[in-house]
Structures are given as structure tokens and as C-alpha cells.
C-alpha positions, 0 to 999 in steps of 0.5 A, spaced: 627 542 326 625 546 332 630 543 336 636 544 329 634 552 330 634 553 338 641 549 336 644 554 332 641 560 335 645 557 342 652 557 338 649 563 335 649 566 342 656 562 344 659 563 338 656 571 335 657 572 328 657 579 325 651 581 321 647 575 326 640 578 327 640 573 332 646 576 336 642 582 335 637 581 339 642 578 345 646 584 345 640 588 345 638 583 351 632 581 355 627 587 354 628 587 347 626 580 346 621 581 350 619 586 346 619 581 340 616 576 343 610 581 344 610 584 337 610 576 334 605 574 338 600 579 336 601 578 329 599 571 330 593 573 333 592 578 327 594 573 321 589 568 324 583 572 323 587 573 316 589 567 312 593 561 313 600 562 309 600 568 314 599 565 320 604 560 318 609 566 316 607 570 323 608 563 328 614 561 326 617 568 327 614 567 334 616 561 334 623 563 332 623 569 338 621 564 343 627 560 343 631 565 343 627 568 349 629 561 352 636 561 351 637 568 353 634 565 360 638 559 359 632 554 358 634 548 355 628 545 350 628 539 354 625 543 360 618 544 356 619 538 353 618 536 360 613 540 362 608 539 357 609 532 358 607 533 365 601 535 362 599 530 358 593 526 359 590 531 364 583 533 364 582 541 365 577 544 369 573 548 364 569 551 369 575 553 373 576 557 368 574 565 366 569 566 361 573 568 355 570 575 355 572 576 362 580 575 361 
């Protein structure tokens, strides 16, 4: 399904429809992505502490605008892909890690 969307909203950036709230944020560019992208990611934080219909809702928003923050860079889902994959299996270093209340 994520693949199918980032698809569409790539044709969407190639091929702009009038009306396409997609081809808004890309005529808006990078700053106003960047903005939504922010704006999506405190509603997840938010929605968590509230219920999960709303979490579900506010991540796929987020998710939506990060793939078009990802083809608006002209980064293919295949390069997360494989960053991901180069992190599986590996063990992290909690005690590298900053206490939370320290971020």
C-alpha cells in the first residue's frame, strides 16, 4: 500500500492534476513540506496519548507527507528500504544513548 501511494503521489509530481492537494504542497516546496511534516508529526505525539483510532488517523497523515518530503527530495522508497535493512539485526548501545529526559 505505502509503495502504491508514494507511486501516485511521484505521477502526481510528474503529471500535476488541478485541485491535487499533493501538487499543492509541490508547488509550495520544500519549506511548506517541511512544515507539514512537523505539524503531522506532533499530532502523532499528541494522538498517542489520546486513543488509537487517532493515532492511526495522525500517522498516516504523517506517513503520507513523508513520502512526498521523499519525492520532493527525489529519494526512491528503495533507499529506506535499504537503510533499514542495514540496520536489522544489529544490537544498539543503550548506554550510549542520552536519558530521555536529557534530549
Amino acid at each position: 500500500m505505502i509503495e502504491q501511494l508514494y507511486e501516485e503521489i511521484l505521477l502526481r509530481k510528474k503529471e500535476p492534476k488541478t485541485g491535487s492537494y499533493t501538487n499543492y504542497l509541490f508547488d509550495q516546496g520544500l519549506d511548506k513540506i517541511l512544515k507539514k511534516v512537523g505539524e503531522e508529526a506532533t499530532e502523532v505525539v499528541i494522538a498517542a496519548k489520546n486513543d488509537q483510532a487517532e493515532l492511526v488517523a495522525e500517522t498516516s497523515d504523517l506517513i503520507y507527507h513523508m513520502l512526498v518530503l521523499l519525492a520532493e527530495k527525489e529519494i526512491p522508497l528503495k533507499a529506506i528500504e535499504q537503510e533499514l535493512k542495514s540496520r536489522e539485526g544489529q544490537l544498539s548501545k543503550t548506554e550510549e544513548r542520552k536519558p530521555i529526559d536529557r534530549l
